[in-house]
C-alpha positions as a Markdown table, in Angstrom:
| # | Residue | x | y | z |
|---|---|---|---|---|
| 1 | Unk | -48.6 | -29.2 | 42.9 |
| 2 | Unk | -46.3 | -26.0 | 41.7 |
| 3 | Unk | -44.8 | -25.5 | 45.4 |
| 4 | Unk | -44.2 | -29.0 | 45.8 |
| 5 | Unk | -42.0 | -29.2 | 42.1 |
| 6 | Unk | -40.7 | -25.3 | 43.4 |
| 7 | Unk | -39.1 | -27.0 | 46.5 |
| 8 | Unk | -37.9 | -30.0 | 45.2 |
| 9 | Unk | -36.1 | -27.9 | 42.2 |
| 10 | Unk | -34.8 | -25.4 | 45.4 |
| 11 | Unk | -33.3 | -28.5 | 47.4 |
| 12 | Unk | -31.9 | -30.2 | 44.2 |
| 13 | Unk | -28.1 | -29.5 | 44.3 |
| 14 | Unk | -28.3 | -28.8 | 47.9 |
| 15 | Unk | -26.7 | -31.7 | 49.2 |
| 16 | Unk | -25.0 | -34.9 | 48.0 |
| 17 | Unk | -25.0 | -38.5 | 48.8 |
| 18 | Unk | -21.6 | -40.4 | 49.8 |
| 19 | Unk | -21.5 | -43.6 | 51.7 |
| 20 | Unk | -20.7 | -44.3 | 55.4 |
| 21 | Unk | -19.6 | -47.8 | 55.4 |
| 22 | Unk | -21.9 | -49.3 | 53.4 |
| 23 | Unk | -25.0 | -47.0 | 53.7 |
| 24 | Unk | -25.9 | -43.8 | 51.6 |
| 25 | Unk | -24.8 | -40.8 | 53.5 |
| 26 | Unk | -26.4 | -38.2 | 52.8 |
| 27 | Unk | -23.9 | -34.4 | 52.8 |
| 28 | Unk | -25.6 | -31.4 | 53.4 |
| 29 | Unk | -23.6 | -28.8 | 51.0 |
| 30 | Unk | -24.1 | -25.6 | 52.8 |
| 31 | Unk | -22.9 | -26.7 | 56.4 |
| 32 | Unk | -21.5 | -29.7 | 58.3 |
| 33 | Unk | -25.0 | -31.6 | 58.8 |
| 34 | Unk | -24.7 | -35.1 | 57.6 |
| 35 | Unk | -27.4 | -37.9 | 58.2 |
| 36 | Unk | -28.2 | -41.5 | 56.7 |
| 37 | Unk | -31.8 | -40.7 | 56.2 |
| 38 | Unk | -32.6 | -38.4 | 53.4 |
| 39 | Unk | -36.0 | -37.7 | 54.6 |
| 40 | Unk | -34.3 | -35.8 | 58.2 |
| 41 | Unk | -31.8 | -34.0 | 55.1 |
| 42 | Unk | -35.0 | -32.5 | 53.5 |
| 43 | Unk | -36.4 | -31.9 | 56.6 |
| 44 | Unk | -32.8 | -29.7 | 57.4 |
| 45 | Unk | -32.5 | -28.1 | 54.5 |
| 46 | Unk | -36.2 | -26.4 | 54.7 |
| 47 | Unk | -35.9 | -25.4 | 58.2 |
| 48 | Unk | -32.3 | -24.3 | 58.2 |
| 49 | Unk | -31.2 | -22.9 | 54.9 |
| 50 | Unk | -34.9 | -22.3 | 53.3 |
| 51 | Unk | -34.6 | -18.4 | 52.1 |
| 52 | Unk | -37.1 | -15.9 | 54.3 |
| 53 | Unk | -40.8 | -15.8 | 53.2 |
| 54 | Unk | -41.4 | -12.4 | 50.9 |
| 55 | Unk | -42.6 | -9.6 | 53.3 |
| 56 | Unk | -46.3 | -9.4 | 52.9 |
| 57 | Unk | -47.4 | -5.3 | 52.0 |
| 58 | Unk | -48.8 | -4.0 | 55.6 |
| 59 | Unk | -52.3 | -3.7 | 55.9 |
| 60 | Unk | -54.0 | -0.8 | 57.9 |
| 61 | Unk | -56.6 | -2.0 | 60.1 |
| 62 | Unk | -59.4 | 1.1 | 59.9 |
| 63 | Unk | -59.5 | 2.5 | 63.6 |
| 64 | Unk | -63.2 | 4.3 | 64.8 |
| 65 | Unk | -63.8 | 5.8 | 68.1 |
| 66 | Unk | -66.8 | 4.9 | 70.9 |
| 67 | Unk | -69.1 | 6.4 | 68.4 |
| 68 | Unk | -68.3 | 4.2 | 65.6 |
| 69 | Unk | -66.5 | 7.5 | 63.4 |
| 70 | Unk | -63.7 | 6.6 | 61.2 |
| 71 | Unk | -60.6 | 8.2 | 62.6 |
| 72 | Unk | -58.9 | 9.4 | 60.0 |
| 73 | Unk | -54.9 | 8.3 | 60.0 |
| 74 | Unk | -52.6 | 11.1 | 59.3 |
């Protein structure tokens, strides 16, 4: 439940909706993307503007040899 109110708070302010004709258009505000279904703008938004995942701390894998020794990493 926190991701999902996390992302929604993210996209808010993203984009805005105008109107093509008479149908909501919806604006994406940090390119040229613009779509009448505000589902495919969500959908846009996360894939092409969502920030990089945090780099995960690198994990050492323990290494032995044939004889089942810990080899010692220097």
């Amino acid at each position: 439940m926190g991701k999902k109110k996390n992302l929604e708070n993210w996209i808010e302010g993203k984009y805005r909706i105008g109107t093509w004709d008479k149908f909501p258009n919806y604006e994406c505000l940090l390119c040229p993307y613009s779509t009448l279904d505000e589902e495919a703008m969500v959908r846009h938004i996360i894939l092409v503007h969502a920030p990089p995942p945090e780099p995960q701390a690198e994990t050492k894998t323990p290494r032995y040899d044939r004889f089942g020794n810990l080899i010692e990493e220097e």
